[in-house]
N, CA, C and O atoms as a Tripos MOL2 file, in Angstrom:
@<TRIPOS>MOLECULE
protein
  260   259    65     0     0
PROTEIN
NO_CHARGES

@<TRIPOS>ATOM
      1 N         -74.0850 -134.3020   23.7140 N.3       1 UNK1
      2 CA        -74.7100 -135.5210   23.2640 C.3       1 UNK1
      3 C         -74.0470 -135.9650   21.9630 C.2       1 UNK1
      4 O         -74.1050 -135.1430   21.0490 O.2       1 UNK1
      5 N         -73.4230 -137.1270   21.7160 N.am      2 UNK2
      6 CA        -72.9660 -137.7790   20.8670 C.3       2 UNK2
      7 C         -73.9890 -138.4630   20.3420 C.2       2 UNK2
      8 O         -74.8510 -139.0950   20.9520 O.2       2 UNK2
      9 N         -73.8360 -138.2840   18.9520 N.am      3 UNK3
     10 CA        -74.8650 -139.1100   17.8840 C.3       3 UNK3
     11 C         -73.7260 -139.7090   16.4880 C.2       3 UNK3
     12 O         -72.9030 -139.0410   15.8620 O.2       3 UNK3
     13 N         -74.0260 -140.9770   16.3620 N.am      4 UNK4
     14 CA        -73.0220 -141.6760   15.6510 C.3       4 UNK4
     15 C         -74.3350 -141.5220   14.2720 C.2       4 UNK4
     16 O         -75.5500 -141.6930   14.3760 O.2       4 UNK4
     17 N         -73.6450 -141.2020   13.2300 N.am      5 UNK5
     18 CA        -74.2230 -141.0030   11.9030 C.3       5 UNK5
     19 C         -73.7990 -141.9070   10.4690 C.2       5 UNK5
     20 O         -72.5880 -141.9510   10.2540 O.2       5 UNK5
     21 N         -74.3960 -142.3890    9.8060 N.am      6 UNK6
     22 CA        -73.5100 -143.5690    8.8770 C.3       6 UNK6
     23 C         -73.3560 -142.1640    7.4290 C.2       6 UNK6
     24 O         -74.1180 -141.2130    7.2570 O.2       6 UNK6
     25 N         -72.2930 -142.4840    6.7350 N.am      7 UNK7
     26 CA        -72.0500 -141.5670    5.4080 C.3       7 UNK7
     27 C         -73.3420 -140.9400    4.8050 C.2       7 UNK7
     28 O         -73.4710 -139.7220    4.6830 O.2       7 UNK7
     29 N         -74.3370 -141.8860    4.4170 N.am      8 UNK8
     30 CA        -75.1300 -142.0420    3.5710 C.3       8 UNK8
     31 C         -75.9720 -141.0530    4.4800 C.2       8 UNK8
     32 O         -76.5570 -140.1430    3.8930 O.2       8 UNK8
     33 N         -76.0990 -141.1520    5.9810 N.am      9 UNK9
     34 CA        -77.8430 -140.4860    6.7140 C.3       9 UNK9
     35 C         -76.9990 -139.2180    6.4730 C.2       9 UNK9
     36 O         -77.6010 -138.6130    5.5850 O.2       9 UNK9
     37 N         -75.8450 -138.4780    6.8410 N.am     10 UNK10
     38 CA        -75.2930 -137.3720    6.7190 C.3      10 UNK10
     39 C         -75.3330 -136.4750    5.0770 C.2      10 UNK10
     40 O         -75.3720 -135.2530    4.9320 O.2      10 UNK10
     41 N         -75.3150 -137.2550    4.2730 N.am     11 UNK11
     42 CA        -75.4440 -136.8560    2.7400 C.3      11 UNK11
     43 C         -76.7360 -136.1740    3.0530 C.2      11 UNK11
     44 O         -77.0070 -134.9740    3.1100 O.2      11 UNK11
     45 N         -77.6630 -137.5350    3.2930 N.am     12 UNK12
     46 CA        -79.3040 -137.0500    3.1280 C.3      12 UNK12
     47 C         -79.6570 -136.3180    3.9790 C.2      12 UNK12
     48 O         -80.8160 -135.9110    3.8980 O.2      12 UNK12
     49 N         -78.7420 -135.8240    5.2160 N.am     13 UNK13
     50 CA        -79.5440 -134.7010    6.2640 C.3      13 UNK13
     51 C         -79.1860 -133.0320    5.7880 C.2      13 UNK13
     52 O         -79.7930 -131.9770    5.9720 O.2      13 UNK13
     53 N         -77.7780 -133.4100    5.0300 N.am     14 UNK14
     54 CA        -78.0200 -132.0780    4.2020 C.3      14 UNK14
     55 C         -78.9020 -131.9210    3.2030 C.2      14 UNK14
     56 O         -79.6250 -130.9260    3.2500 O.2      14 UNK14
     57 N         -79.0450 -132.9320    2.0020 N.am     15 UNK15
     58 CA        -80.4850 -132.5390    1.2110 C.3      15 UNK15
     59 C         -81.6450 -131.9780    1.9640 C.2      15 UNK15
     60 O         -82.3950 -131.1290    1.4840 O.2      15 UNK15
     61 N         -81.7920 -132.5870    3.4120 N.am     16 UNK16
     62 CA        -82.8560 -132.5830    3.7990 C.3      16 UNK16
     63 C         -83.1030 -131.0000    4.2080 C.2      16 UNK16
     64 O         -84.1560 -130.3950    4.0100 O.2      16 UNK16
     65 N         -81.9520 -130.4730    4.7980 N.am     17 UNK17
     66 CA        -82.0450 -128.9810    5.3850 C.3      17 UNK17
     67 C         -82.5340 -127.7650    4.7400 C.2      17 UNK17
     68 O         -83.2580 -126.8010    4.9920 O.2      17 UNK17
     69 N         -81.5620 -128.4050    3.4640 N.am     18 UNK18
     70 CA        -82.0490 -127.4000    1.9350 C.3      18 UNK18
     71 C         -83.1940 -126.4580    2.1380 C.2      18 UNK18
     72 O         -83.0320 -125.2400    2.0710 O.2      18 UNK18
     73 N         -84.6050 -127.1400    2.4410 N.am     19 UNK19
     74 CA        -85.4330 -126.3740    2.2780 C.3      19 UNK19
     75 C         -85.5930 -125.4580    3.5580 C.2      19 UNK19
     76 O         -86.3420 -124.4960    3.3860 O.2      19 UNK19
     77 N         -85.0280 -125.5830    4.7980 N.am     20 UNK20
     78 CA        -85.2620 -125.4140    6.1830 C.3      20 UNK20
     79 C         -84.5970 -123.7730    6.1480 C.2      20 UNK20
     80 O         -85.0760 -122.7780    6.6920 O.2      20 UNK20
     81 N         -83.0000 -123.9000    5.0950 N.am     21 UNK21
     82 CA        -82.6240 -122.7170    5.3200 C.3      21 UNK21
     83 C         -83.3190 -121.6050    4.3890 C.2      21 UNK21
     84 O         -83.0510 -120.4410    4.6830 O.2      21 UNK21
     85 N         -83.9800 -121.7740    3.5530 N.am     22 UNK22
     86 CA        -84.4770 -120.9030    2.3980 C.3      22 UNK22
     87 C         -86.1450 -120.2670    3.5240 C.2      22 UNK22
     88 O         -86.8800 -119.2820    3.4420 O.2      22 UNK22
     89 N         -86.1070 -121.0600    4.1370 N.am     23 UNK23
     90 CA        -87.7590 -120.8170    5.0310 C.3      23 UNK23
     91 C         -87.0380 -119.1280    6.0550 C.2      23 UNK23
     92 O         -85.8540 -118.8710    6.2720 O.2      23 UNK23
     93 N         -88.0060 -118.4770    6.3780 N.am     24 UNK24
     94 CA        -87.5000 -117.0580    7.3910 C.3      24 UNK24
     95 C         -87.4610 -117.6320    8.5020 C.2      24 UNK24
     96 O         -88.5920 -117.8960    8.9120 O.2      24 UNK24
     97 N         -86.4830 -118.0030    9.3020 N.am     25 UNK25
     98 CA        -86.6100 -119.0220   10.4030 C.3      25 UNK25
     99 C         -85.8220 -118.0610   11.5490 C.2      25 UNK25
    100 O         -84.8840 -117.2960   11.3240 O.2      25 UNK25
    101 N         -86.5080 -118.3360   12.8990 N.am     26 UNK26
    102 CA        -85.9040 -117.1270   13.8290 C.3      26 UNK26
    103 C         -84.2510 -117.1860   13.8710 C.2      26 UNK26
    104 O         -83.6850 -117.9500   13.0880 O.2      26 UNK26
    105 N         -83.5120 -116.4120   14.7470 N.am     27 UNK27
    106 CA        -81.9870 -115.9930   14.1150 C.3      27 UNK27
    107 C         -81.2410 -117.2650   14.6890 C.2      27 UNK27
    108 O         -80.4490 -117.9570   14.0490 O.2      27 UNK27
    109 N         -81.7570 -117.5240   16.4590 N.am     28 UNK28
    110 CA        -81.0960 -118.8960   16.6430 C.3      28 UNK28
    111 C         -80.7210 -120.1970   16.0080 C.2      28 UNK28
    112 O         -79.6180 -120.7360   15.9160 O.2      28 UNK28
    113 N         -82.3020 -120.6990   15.4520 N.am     29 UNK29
    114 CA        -82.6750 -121.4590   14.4640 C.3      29 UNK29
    115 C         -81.4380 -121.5140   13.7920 C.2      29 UNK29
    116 O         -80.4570 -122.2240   14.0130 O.2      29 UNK29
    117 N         -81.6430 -120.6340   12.9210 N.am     30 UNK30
    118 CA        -81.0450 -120.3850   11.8410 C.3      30 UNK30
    119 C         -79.4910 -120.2170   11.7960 C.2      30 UNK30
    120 O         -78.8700 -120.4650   10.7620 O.2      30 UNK30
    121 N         -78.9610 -119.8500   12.7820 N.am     31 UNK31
    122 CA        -77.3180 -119.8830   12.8770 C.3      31 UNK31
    123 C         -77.0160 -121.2980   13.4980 C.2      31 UNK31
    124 O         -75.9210 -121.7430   13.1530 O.2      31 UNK31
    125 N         -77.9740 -122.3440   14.5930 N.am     32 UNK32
    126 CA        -77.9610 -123.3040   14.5440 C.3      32 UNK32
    127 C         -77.8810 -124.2450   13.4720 C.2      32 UNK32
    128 O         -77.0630 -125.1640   13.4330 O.2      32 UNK32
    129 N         -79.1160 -123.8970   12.2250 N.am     33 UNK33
    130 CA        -79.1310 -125.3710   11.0150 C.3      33 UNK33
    131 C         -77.1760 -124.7040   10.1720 C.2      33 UNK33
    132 O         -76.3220 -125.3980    9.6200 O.2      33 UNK33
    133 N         -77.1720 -123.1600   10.4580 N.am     34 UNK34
    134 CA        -75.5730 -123.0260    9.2180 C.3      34 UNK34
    135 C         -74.7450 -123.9280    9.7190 C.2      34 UNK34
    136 O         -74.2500 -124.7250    8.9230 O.2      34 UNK34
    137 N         -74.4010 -124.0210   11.1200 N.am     35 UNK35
    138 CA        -73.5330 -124.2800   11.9400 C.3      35 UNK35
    139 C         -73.4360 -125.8070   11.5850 C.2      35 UNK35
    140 O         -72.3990 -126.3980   11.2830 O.2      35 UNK35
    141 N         -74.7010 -126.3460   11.6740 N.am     36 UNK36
    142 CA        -74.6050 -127.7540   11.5290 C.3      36 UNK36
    143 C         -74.2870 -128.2960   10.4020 C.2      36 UNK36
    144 O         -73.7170 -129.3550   10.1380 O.2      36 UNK36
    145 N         -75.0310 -126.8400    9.2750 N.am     37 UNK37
    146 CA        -74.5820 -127.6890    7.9730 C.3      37 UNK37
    147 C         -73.2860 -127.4550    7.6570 C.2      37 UNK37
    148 O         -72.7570 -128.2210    6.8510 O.2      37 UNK37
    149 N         -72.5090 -126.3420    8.2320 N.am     38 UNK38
    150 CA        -70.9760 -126.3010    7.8400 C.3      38 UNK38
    151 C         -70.0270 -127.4260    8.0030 C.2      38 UNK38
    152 O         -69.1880 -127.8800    7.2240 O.2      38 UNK38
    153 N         -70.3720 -127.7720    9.2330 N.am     39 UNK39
    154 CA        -69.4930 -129.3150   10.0400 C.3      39 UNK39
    155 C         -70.3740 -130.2620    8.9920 C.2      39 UNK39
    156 O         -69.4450 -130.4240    8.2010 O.2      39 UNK39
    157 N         -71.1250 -130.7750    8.5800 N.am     40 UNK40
    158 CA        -71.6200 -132.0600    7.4530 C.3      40 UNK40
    159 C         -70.7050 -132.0960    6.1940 C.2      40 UNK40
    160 O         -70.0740 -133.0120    5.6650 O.2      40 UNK40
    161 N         -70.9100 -130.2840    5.7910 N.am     41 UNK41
    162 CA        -70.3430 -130.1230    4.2910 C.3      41 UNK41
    163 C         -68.9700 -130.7170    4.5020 C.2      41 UNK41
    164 O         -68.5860 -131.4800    3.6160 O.2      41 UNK41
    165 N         -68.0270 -130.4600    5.7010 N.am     42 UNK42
    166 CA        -66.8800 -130.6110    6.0380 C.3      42 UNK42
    167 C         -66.2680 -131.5370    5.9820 C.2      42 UNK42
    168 O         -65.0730 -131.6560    5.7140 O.2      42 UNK42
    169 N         -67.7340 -133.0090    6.4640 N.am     43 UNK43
    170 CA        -67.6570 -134.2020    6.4630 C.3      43 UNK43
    171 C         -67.4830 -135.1620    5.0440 C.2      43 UNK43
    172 O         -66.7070 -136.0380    4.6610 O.2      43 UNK43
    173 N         -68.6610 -134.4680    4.5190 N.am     44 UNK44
    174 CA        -69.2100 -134.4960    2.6550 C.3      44 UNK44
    175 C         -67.8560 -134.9700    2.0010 C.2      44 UNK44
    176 O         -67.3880 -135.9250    1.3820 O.2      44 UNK44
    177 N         -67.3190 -133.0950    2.7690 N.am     45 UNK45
    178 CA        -66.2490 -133.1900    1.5020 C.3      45 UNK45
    179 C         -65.1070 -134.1070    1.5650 C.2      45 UNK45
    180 O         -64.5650 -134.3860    0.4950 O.2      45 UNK45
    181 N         -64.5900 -134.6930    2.8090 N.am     46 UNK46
    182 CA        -63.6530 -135.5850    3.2280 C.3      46 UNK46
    183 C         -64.3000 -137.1500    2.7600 C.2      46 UNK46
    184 O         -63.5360 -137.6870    1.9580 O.2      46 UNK46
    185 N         -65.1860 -137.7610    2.9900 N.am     47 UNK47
    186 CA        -65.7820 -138.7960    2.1320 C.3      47 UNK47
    187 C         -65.4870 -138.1180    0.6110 C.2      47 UNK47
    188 O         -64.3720 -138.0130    0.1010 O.2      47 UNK47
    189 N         -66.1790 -137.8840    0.2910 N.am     48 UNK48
    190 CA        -65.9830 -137.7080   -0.8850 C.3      48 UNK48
    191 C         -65.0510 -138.2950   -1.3520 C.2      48 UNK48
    192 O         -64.9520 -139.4660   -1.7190 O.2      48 UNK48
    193 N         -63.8200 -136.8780   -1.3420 N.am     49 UNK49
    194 CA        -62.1910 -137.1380   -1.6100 C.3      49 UNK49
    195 C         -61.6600 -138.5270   -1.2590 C.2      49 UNK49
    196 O         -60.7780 -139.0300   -1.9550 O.2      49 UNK49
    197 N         -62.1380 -139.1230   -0.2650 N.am     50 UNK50
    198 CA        -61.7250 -140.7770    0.2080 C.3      50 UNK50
    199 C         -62.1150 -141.7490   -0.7430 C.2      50 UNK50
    200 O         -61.6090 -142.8230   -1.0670 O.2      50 UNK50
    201 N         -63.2060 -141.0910   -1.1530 N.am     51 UNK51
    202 CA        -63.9890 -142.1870   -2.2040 C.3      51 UNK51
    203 C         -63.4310 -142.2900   -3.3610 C.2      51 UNK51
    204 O         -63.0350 -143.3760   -3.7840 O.2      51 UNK51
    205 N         -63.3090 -140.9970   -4.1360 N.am     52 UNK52
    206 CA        -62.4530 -140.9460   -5.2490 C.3      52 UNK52
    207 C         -61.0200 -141.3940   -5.4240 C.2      52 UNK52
    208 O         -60.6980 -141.7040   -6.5710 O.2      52 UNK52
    209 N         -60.1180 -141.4770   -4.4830 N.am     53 UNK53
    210 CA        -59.2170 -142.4200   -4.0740 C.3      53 UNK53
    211 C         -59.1860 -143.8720   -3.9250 C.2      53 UNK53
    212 O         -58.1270 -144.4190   -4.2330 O.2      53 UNK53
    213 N         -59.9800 -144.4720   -3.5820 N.am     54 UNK54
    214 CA        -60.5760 -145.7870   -3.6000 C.3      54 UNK54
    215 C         -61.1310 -145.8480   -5.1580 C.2      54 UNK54
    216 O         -61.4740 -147.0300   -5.1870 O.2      54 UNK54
    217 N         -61.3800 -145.4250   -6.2220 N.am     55 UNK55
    218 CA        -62.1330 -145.6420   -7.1850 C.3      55 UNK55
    219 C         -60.7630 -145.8200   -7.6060 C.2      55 UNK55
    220 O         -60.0810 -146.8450   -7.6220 O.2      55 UNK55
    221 N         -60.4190 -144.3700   -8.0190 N.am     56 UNK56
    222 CA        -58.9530 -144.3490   -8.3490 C.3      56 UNK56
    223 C         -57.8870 -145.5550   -8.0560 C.2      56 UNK56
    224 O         -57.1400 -145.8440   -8.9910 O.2      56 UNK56
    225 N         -57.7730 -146.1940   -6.9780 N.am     57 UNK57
    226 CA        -56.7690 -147.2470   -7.0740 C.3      57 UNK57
    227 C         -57.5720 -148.9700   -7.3950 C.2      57 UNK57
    228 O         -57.1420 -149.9880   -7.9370 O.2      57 UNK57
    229 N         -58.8780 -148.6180   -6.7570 N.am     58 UNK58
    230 CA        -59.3130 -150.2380   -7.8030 C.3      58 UNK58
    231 C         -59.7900 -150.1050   -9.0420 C.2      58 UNK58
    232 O         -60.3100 -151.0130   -9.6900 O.2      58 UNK58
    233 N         -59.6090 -148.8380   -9.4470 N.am     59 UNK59
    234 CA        -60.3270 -149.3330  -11.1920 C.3      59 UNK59
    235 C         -59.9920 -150.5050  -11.9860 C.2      59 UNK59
    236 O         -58.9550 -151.1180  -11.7350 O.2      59 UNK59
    237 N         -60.7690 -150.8740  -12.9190 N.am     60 UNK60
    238 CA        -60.2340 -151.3020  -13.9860 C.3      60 UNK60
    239 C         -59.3710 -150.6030  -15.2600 C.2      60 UNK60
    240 O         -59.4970 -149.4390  -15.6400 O.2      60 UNK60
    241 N         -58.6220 -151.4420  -15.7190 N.am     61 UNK61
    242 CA        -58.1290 -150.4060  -16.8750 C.3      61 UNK61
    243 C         -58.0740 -150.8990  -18.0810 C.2      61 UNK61
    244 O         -58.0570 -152.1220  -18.2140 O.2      61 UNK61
    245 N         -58.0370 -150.1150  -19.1120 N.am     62 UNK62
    246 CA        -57.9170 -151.4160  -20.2330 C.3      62 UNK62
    247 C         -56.5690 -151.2580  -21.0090 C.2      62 UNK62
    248 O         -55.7210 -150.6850  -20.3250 O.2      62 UNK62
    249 N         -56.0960 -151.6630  -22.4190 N.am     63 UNK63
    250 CA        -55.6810 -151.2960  -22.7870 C.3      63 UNK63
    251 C         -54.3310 -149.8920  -22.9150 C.2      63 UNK63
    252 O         -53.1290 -149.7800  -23.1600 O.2      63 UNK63
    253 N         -55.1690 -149.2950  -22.6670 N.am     64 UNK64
    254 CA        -54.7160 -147.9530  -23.2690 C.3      64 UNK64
    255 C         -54.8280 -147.0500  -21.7920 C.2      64 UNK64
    256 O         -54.5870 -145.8450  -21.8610 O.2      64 UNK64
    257 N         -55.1860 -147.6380  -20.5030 N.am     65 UNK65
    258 CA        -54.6070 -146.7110  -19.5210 C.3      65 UNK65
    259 C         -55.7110 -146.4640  -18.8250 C.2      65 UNK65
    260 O         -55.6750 -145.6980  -17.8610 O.2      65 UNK65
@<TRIPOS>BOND
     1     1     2 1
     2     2     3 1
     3     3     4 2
     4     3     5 am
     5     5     6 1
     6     6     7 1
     7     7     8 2
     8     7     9 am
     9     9    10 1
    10    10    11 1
    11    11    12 2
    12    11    13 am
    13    13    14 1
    14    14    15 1
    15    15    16 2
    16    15    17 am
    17    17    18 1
    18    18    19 1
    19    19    20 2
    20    19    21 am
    21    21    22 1
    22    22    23 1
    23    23    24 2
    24    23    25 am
    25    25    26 1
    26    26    27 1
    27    27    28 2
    28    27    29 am
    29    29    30 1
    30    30    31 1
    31    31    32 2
    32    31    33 am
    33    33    34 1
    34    34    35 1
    35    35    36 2
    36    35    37 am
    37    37    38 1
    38    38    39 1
    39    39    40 2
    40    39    41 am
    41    41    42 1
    42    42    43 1
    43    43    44 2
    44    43    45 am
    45    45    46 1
    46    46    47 1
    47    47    48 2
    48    47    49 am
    49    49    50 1
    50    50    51 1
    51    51    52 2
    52    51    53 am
    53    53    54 1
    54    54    55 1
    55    55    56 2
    56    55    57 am
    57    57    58 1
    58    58    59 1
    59    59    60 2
    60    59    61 am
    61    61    62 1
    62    62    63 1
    63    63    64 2
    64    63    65 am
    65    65    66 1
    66    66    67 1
    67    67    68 2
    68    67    69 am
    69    69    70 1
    70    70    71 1
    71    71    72 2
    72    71    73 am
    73    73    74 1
    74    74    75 1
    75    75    76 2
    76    75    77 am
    77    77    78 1
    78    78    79 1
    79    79    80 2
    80    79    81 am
    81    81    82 1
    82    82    83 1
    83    83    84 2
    84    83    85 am
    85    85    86 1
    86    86    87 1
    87    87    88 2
    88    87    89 am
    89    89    90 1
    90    90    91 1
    91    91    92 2
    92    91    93 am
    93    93    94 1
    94    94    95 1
    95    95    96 2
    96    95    97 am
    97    97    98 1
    98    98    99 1
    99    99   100 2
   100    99   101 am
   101   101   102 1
   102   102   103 1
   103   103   104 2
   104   103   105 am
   105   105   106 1
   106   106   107 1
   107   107   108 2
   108   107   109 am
   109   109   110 1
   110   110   111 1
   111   111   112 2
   112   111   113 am
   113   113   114 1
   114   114   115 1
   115   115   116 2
   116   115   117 am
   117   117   118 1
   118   118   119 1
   119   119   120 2
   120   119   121 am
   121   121   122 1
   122   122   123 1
   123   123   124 2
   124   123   125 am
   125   125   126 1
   126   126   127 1
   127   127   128 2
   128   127   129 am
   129   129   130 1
   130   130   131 1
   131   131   132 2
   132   131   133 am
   133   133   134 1
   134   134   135 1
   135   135   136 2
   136   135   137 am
   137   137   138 1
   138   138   139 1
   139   139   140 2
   140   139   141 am
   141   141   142 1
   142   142   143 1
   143   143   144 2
   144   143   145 am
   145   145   146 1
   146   146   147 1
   147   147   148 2
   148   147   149 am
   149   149   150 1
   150   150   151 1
   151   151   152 2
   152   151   153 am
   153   153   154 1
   154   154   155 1
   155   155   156 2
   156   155   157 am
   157   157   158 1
   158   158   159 1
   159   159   160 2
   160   159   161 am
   161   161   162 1
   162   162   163 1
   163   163   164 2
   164   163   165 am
   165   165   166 1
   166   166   167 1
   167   167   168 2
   168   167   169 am
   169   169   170 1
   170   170   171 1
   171   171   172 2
   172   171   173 am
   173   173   174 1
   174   174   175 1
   175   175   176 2
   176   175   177 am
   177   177   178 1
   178   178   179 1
   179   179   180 2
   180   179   181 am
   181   181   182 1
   182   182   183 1
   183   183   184 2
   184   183   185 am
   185   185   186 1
   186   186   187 1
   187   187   188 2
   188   187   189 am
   189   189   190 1
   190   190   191 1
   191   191   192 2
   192   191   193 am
   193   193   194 1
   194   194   195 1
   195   195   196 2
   196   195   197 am
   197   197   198 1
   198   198   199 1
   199   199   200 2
   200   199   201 am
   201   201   202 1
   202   202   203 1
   203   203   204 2
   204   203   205 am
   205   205   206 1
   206   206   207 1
   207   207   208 2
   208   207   209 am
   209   209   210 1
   210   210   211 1
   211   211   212 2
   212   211   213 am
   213   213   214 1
   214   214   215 1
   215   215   216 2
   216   215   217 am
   217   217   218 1
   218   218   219 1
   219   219   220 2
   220   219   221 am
   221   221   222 1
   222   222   223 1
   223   223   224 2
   224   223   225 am
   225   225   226 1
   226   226   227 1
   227   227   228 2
   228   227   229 am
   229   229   230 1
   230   230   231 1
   231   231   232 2
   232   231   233 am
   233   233   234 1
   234   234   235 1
   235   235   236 2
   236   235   237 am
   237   237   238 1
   238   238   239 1
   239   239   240 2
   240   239   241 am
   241   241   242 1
   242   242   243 1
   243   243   244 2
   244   243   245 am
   245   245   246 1
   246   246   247 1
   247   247   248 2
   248   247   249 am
   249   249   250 1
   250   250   251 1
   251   251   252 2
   252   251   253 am
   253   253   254 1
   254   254   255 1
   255   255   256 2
   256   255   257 am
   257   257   258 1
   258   258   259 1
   259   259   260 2
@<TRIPOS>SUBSTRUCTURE
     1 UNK1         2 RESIDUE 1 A UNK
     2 UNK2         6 RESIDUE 1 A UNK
     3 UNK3        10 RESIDUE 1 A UNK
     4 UNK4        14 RESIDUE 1 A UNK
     5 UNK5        18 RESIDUE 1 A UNK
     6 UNK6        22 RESIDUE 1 A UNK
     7 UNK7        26 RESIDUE 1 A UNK
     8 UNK8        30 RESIDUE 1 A UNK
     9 UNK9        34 RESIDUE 1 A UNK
    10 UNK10       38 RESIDUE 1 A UNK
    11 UNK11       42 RESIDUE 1 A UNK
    12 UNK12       46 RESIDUE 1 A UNK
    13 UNK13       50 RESIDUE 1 A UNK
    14 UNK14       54 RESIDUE 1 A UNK
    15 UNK15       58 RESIDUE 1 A UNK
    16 UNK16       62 RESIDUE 1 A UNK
    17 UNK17       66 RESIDUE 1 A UNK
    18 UNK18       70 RESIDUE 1 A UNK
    19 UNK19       74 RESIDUE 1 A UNK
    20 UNK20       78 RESIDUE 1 A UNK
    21 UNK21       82 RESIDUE 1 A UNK
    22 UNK22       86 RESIDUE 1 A UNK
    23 UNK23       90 RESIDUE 1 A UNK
    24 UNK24       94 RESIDUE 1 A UNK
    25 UNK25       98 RESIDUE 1 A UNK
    26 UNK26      102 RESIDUE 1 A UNK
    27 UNK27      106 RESIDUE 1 A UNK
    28 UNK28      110 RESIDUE 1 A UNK
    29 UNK29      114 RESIDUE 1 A UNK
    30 UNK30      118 RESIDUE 1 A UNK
    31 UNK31      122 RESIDUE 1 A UNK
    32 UNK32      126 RESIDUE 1 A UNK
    33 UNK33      130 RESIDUE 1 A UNK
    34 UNK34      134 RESIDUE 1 A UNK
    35 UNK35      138 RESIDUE 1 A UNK
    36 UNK36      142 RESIDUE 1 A UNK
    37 UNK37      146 RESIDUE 1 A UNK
    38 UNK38      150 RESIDUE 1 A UNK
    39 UNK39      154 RESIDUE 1 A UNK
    40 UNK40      158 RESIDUE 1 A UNK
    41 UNK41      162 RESIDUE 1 A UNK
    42 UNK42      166 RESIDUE 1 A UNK
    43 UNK43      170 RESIDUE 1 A UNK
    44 UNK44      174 RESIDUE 1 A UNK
    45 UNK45      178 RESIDUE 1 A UNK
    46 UNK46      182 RESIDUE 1 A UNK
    47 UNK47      186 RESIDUE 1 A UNK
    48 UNK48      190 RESIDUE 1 A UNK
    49 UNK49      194 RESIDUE 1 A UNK
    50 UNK50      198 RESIDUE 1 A UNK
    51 UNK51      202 RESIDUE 1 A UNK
    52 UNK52      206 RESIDUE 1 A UNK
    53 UNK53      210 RESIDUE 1 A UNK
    54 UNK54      214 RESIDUE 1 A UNK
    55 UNK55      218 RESIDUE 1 A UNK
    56 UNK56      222 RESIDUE 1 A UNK
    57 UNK57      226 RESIDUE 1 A UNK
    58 UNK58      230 RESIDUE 1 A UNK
    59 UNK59      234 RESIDUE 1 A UNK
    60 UNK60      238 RESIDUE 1 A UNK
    61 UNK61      242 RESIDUE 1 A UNK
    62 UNK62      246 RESIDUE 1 A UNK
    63 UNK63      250 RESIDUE 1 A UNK
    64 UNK64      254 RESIDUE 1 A UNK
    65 UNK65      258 RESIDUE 1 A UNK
């Protein structure tokens, strides 16, 4: 099943898990939410880095650089 996700719902579905993995949750569960959150972080981190690139080439600058 394909589920199309926008940047922003993916940020907030990892905040959201936060508390899900700290809970004693059975072993499936639980290697299910890592699994999912590994592939997000993966995602995270590639936005991210894209973003800071985009900041990086439209900044403003002043003066002095």
């Amino acid at each position: 099943m394909n589920v199309t996700l926008k940047n922003r719902d993916i940020d907030r579905g990892l905040i959201l898990l936060g508390p899900f993995v700290k809970r004693g949750l059975p072993v499936k569960l639980s290697f299910a939410i890592a699994k999912t959150t590994r592939r997000l972080k993966e995602v995270i981190d590639i936005i991210i880095d894209e973003r800071k690139k985009l900041v990086k080439k439209h900044q403003l600058t002043d003066v002095e650089g």
